[in-house]
C-alpha positions as semicolon CSV with decimal commas, in nm:
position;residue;x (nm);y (nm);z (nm)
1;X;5,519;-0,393;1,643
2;X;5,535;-0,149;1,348
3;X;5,343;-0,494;1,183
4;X;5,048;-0,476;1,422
5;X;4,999;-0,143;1,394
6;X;4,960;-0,085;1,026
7;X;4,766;-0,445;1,031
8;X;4,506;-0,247;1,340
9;X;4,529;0,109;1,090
10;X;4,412;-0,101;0,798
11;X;4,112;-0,271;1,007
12;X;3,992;0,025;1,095
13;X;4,010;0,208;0,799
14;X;3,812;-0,110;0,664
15;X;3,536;-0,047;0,938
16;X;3,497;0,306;0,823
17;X;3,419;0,254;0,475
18;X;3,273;-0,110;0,485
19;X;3,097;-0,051;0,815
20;X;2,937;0,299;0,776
21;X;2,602;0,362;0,777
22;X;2,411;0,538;0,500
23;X;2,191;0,689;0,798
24;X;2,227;0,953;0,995
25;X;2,168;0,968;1,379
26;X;1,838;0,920;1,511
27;X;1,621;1,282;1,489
28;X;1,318;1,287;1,736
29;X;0,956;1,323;1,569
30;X;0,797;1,242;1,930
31;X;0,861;1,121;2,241
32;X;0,487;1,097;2,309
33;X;0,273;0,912;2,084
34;X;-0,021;0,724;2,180
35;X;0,117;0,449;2,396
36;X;0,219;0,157;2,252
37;X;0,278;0,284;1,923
38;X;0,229;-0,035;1,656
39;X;0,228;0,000;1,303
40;X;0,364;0,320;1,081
41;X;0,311;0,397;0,690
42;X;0,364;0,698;0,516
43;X;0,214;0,869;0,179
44;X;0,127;1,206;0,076
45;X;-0,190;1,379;0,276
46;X;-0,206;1,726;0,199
47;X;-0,138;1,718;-0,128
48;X;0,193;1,903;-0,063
49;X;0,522;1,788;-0,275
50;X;0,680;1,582;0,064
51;X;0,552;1,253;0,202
52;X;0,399;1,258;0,587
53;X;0,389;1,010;0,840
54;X;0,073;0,759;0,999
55;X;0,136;0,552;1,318
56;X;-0,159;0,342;1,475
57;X;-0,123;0,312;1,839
58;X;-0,234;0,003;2,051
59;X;-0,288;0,062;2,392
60;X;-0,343;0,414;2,292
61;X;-0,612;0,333;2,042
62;X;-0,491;0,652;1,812
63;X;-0,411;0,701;1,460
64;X;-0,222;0,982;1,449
65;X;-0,068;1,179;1,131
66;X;0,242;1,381;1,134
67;X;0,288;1,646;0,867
68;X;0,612;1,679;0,688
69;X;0,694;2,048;0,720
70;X;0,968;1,982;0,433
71;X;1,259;2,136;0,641
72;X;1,353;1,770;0,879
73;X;1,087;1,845;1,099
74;X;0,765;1,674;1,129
75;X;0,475;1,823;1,355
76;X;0,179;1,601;1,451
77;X;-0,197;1,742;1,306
78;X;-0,544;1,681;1,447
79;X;-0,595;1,292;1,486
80;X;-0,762;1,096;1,248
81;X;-0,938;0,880;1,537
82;X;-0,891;0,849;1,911
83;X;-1,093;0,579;1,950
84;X;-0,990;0,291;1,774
85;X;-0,882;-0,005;2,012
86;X;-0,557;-0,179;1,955
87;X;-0,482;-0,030;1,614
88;X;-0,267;-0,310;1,446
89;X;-0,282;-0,217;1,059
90;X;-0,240;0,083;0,881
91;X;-0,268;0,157;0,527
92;X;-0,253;0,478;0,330
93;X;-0,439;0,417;-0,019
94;X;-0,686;0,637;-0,261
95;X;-1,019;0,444;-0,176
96;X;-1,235;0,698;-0,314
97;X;-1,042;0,785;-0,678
98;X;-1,039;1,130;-0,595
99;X;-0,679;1,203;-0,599
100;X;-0,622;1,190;-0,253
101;X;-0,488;0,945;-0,022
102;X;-0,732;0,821;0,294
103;X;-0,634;0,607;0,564
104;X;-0,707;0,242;0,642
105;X;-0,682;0,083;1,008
106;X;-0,761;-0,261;1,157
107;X;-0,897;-0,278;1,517
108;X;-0,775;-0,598;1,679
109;X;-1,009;-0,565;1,987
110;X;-1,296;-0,442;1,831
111;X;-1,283;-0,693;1,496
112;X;-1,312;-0,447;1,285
113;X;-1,179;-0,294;0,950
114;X;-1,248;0,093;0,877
115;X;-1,124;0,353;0,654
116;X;-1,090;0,784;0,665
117;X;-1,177;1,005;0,387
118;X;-0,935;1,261;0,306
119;X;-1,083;1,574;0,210
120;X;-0,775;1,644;-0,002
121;X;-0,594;1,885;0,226
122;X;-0,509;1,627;0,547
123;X;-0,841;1,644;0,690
124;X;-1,004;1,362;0,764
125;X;-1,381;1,199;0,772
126;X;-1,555;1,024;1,041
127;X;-1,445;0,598;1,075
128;X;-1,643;0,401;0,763
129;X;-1,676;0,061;0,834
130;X;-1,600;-0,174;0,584
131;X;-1,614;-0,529;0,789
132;X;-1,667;-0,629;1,157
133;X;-1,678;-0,988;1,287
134;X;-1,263;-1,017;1,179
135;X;-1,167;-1,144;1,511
136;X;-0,810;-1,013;1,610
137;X;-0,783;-0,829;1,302
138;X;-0,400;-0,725;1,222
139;X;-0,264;-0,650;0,881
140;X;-0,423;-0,480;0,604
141;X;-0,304;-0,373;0,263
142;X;-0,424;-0,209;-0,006
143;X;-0,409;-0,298;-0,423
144;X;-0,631;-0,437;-0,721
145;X;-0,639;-0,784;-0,667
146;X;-0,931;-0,832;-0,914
147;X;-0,769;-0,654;-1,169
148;X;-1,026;-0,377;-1,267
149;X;-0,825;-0,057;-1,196
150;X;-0,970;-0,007;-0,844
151;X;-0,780;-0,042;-0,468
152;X;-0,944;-0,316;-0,296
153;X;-0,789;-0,440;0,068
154;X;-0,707;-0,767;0,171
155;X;-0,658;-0,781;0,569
156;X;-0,576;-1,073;0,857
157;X;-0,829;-1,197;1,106
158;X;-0,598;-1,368;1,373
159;X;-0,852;-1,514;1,587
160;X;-1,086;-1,618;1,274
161;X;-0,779;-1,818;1,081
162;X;-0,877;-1,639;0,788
163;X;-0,719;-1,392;0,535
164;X;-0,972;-1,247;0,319
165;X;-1,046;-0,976;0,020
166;X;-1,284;-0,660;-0,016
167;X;-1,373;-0,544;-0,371
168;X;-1,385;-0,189;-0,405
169;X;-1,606;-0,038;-0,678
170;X;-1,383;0,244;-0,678
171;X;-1,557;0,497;-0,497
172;X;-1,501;0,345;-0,174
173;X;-1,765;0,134;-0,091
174;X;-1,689;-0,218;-0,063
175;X;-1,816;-0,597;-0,108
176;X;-1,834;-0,861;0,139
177;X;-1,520;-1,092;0,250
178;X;-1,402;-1,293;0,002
179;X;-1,170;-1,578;0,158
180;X;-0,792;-1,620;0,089
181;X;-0,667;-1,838;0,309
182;X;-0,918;-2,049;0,566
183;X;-0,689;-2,297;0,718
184;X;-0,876;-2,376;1,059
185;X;-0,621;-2,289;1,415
186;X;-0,406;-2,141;1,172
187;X;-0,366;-1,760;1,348
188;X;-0,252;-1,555;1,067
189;X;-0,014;-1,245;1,164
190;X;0,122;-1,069;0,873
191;X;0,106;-1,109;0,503
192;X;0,279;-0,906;0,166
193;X;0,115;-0,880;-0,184
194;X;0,309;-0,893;-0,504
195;X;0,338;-1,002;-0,877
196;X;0,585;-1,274;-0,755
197;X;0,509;-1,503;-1,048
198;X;0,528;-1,243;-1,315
199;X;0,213;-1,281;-1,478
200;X;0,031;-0,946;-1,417
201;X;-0,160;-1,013;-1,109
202;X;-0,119;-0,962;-0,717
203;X;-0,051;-1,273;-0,564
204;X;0,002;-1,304;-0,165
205;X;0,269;-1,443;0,078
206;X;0,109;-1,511;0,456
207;X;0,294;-1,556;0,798
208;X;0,055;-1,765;1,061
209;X;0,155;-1,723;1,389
210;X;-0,029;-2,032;1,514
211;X;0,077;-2,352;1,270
212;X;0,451;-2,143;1,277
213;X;0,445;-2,150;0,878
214;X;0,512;-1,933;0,567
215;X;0,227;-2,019;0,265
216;X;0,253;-1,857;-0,121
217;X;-0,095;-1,836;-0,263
218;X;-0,061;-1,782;-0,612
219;X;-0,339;-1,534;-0,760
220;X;-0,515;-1,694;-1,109
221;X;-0,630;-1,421;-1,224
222;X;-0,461;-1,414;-1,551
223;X;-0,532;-1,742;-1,579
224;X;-0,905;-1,767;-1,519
225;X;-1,018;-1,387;-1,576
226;X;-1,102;-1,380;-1,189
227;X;-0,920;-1,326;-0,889
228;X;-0,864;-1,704;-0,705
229;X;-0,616;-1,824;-0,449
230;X;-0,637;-2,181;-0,476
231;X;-0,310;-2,302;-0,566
232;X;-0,047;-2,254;-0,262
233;X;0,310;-2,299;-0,197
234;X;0,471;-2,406;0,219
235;X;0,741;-2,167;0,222
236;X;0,886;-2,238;0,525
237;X;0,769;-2,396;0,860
238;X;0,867;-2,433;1,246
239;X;0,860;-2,044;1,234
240;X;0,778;-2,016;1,608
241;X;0,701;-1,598;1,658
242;X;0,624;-1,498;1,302
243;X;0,600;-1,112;1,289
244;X;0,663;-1,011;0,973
245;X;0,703;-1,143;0,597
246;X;0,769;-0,943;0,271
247;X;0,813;-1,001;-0,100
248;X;1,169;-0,840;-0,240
249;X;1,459;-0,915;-0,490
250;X;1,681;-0,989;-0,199
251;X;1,953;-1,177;-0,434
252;X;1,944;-0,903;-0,701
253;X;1,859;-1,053;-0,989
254;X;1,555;-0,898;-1,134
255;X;1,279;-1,123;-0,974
256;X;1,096;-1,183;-0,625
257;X;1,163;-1,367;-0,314
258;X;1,040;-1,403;0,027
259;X;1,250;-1,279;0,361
260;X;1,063;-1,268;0,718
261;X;1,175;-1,173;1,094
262;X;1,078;-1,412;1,356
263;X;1,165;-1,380;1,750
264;X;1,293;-1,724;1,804
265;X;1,505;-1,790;1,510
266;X;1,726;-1,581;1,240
267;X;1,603;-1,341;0,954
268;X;1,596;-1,561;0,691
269;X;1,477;-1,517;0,281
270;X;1,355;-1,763;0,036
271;X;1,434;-1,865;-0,272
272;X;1,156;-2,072;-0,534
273;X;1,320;-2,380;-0,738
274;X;1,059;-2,575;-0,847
275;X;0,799;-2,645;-0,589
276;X;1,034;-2,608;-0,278
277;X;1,198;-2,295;-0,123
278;X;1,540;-2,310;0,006
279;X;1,657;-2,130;0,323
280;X;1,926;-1,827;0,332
281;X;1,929;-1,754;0,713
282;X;2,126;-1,396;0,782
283;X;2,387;-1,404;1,051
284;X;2,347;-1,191;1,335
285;X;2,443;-1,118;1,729
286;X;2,134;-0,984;1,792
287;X;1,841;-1,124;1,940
288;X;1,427;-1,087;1,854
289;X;1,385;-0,979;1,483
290;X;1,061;-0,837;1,444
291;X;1,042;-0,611;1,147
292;X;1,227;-0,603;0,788
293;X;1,246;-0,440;0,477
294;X;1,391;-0,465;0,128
295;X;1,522;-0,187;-0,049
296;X;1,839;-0,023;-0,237
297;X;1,925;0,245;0,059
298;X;2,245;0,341;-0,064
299;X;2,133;0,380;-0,405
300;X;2,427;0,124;-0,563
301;X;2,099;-0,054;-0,748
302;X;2,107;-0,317;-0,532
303;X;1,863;-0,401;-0,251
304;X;1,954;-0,394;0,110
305;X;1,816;-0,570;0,405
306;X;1,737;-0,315;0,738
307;X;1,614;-0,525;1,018
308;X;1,432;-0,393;1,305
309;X;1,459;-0,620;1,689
310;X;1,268;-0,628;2,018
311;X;1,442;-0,772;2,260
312;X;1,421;-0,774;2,651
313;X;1,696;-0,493;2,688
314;X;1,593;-0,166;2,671
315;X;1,764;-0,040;2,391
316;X;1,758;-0,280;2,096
317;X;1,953;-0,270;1,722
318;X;1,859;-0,117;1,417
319;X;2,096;-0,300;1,106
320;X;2,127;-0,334;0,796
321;X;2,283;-0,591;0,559
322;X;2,455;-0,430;0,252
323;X;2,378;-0,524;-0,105
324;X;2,126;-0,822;0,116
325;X;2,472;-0,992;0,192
326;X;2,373;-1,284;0,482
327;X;2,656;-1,155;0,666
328;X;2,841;-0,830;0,756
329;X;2,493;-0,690;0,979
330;X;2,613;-0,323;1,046
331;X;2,460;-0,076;1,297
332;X;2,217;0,206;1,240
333;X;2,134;0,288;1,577
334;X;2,103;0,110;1,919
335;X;1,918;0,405;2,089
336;X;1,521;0,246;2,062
337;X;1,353;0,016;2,254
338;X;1,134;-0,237;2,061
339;X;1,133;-0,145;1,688
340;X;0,837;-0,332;1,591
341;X;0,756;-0,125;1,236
342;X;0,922;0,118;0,980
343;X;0,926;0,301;0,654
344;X;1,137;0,388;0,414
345;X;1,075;0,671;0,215
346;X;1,224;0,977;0,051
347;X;1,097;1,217;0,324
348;X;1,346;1,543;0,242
349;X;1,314;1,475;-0,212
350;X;1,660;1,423;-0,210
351;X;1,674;1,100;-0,419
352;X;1,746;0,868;-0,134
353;X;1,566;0,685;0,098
354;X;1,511;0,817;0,465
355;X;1,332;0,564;0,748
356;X;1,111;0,640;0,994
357;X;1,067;0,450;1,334
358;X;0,836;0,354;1,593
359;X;1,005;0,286;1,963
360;X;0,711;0,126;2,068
361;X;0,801;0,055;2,467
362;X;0,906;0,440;2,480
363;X;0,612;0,577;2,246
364;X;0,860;0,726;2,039
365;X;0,862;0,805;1,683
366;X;1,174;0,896;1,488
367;X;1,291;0,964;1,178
368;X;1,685;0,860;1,028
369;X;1,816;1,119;0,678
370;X;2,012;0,927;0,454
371;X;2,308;1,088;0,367
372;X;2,379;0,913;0,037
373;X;2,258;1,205;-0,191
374;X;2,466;1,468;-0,006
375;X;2,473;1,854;-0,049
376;X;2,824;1,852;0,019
377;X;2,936;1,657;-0,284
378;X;3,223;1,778;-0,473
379;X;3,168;1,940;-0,868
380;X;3,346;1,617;-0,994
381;X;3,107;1,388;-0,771
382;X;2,809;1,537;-0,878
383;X;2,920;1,539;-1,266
384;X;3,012;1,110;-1,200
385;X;2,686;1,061;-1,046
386;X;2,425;0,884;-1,256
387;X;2,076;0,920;-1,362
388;X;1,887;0,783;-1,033
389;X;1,508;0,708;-0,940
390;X;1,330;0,764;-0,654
391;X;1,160;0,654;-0,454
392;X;1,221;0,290;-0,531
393;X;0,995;0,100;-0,397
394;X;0,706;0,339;-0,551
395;X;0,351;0,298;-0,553
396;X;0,239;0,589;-0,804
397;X;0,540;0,801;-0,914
398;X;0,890;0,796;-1,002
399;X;1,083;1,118;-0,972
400;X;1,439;1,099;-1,198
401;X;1,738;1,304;-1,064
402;X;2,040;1,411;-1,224
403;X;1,894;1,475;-1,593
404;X;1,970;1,745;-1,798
405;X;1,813;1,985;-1,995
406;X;1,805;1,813;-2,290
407;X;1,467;1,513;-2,314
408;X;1,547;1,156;-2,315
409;X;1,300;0,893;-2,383
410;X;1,243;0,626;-2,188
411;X;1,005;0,249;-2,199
412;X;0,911;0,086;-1,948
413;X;0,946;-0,350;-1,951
414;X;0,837;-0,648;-1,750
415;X;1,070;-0,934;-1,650
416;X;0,955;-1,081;-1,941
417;X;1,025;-0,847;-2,188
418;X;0,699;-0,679;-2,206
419;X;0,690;-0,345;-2,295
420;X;0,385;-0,199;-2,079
421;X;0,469;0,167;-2,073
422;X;0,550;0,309;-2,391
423;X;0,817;0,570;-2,537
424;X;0,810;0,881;-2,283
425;X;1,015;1,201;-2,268
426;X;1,206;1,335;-1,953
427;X;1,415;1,604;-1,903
428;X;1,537;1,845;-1,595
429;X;1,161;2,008;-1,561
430;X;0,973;1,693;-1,661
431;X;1,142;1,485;-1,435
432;X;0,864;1,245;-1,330
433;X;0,704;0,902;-1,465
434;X;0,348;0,799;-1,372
435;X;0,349;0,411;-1,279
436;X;0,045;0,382;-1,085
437;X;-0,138;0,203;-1,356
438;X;0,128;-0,099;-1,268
439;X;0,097;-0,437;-1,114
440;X;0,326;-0,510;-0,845
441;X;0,635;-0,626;-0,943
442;X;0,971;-0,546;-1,107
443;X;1,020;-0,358;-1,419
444;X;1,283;-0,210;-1,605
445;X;1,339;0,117;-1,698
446;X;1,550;0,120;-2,052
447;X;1,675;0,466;-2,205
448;X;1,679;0,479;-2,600
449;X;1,996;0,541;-2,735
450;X;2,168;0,430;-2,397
451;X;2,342;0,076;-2,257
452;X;2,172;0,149;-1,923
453;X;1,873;0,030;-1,760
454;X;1,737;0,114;-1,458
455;X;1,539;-0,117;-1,220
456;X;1,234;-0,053;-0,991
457;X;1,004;-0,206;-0,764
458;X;0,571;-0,111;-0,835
459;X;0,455;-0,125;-0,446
């Protein structure tokens, strides 16, 4: 007996420190958005030091903006629109070069794709169109793709088969579609863009929900000196529910894969050898995966997997997989019902990354602190800790915590050993590193005069 017990004892201590989350509970933002809340992002608005919140609603037709008050609260500001149908991509990008960030939103009803000017302090324009005629529009993002130092979009038209490009001249007005991917019945849903192939351009990864299938379109413009998509890769096929499909070092290693969430099978990630991908499915009791991201959320430097589901019951799973193991899917919370998008983000500039939800069958939005960076941590812990960057993923800047008083100098490097950012001083009151000049992609962060490196991901 006295066996069993200290066998039981030792289980669960194992469950407390293998099992725990690095999230807190789930803290309310609002228990009534627009209905049918659908897509989320998050960036800085009002050109305040702490990063707010966008949703998109579909049945609703809002987009709605929630400032960050900087004390765990969030309150919700004068919508951006109230009349955009079925609001199924959001994108927060500077269209307009005017150092601040404006909002981008597909309307899947209406076939359209639109942008709002920010007028710097969270106010925003009337709806600019940019393209109608994109039949079931869904996804849009936002990043040079032609390589001239401006933000153009690339966006999904579902019902069209197409995935297509706007060049921006950099003051926001844009040129017409330029086609991606035109593979006829093909339905795409979702897509990601990234440097996967290391050679300083944005190429794209695309989920169709109508052929079931993963593609890679590799961008030439290196290559050629202009942006071209011919050359593709199948990733994957007999995908049946695709609803979402990122780039992300899931295996730790310093370069790019591919992971999705589907509802009828597994999350699963991709790995390039050659001109085939193999399969690493992720275990799981759960059913309905329909939203994932990579990223290191316990700040160990290597990525984790949190994966999102929308199943029939009423009250569906929020996980994660530590360090992207396939197995070992732990718990965040099992308190929302149909997580179909989230962000992660350092909302509170503690040097970790927080997440914020959409319930979309309740028209909630929450928010979940991680705990990682805590205020409670002892003198000792806080004199072990190490020099740590944040946020990683990062689209413009990298904020450094724990450095001292006195400067160290820092270059930045490419996979391939390409210094692109050169010798830089930081210390505890210049603690920040402008990367928005970057390509997506990994790079390295290497200290003179020090054996470490640190890694980070250019959105």
């Amino acid at each position: 007996m006295k066996k069993i017990i200290l066998t039981l004892f030792s289980a669960l201590v194992t469950c407390f420190i293998f099992g725990q989350s690095p999230f807190g509970a789930k803290q309310n933002i609002s228990s009534n958005t627009g209905t049918f809340p659908r897509v989320i992002d998050a960036g800085h608005l009002n050109n305040d030091a702490y990063e707010d919140i966008v949703i998109g609603t579909d049945v609703g037709g809002t987009i709605e903006w929630y400032k960050n008050n900087g004390n765990g609260t969030f309150t919700l500001q004068t919508l951006i629109s109230s009349s955009l149908p079925r609001v199924q991509g959001i994108a927060i990008a500077d269209l307009d070069n005017d150092n601040d960030n404006d909002v981008i939103a597909t309307s899947f009803s209406a076939d359209k794709l639109v942008w709002f000017e920010n007028n710097g302090s969270g106010s925003f324009g009337n709806e600019q169109l940019i393209a109608f005629g994109l039949t079931d529009a869904t996804t849009v993002k936002a990043g040079d793709i032609d390589g001239n130092n401006t933000i153009d979009l690339v966006v999904c038209s579902y019902g069209t088969h197409k995935v297509s490009w706007f060049s921006n001249d950099g003051t926001g007005n844009f040129g017409g579609a330029q086609a991606i991917s035109d593979i006829s019945n093909s339905g795409p849903w979702d897509f990601d863009l990234a440097d996967y192939d290391l050679d300083n351009d944005l190429d794209l990864v695309v989920a169709y929900g109508s052929i079931d299938a993963i593609v890679l379109f590799d961008n030439d413009l290196t290559q050629s000196g202009s942006p071209s998509f011919s050359n593709y890769y199948l990733v994957a096929s007999a995908n049946y529910g695709l609803r979402d499909v990122h780039f992300g070092d899931v295996d730790n290693n310093g370069d790019l894969e591919i992971i999705k969430a589907d509802e009828y099978t597994n999350t699963a990630w991709y790995k390039k050898s050659g001109s085939s991908f193999t399969e690493t499915a992720f275990t799981t009791n759960n059913s309905v995966p329909s939203a994932v991201i990579i990223s290191d959320v316990n700040n160990d430097n290597s990525n984790d997997v949190i994966v999102g589901y929308s199943s029939t019951s009423t009250t569906d799973e929020l996980t994660w997989y530590k360090n992207s193991s396939s197995t070992g899917e732990q718990s965040i919370d099992n308190t929302q019902n149909d997580i179909y998008d989230f962000v992660l983000r350092d909302f509170d500039n503690d040097g970790d990354l927080d997440m914020a939800t959409i319930a979309t069958s309740q028209n909630h939005l929450n928010w979940f602190e991680n705990s990682t960076n805590s205020s409670s941590l002892s003198t000792t812990d806080l004199e072990m800790t190490k020099i740590r960057i944040y946020p990683n993923p990062t689209s413009n800047v990298l904020r450094f915590k724990n450095v001292q008083n006195e400067a160290l100098k820092l270059s930045v490097y490419n996979l391939l050993g390409k210094k692109v950012i050169s010798t830089q001083s930081i210390n505890a009151s210049n603690n920040t590193l402008d990367v928005s000049s970057l390509n997506r992609g990994v790079y390295i962060i290497h200290f003179e005069d020090q054996s470490e490196s640190l890694k980070f991901i250019k959105q």
